[in-house]
N, C-alpha and C positions, 0 to 999 in steps of 0.2 A: 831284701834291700828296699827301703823305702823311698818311694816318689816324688817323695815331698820338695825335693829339692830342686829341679826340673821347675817345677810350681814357684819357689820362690826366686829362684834364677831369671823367669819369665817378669816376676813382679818387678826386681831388680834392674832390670832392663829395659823396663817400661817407664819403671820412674826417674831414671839415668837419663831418658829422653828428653823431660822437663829442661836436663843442664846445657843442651845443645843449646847451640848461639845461632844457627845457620835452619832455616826450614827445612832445607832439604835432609839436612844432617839429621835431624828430628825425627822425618819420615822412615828414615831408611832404619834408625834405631828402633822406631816403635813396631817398623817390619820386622827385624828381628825377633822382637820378642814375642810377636803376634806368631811367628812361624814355634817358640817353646811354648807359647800356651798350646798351640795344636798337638804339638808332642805329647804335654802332658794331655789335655784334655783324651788322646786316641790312647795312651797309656792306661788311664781308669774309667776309658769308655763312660765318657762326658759331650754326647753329640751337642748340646748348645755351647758349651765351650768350643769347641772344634768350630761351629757355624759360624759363631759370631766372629773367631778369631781368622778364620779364612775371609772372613769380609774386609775384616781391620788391614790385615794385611797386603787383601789386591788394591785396594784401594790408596795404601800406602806406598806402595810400588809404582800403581798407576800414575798416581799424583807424579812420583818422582819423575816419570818416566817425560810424562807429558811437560814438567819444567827443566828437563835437563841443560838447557841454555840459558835460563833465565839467571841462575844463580852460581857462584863458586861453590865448590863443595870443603 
């Protein structure tokens, strides 16, 4: 079974984010998909995929977390 798809689900998901209208909504998208790039990345044992996307990811959480009042979701 091939991986690959995991990989383009991530891409997919990342670039779906562009169509959010709402910041937050954005964030919590590109969280997503930052949490399947870590999948695949731990999937074919890819530790700078995994690093980078663990960063993308707190950070996008974080973000969210920090403006939860500021915005509708």
């Amino acid at each position: 079974m091939t991986l690959e798809w995991i990989g383009w689900a991530a891409t997919a998901a990342f670039a779906s984010s562009y169509l959010c209208r709402r910041p937050r909504s954005l964030r919590l998208v590109q969280a997503l998909a930052a949490l399947l790039w870590i999948l695949y990345g731990a999937l074919i044992h890819a530790v700078p995929v995994m690093v980078a996307n663990v960063v993308v990811a707190a950070v996008a959480v974080w973000s969210s977390l920090l403006r939860r009042g500021e915005e509708p979701m």
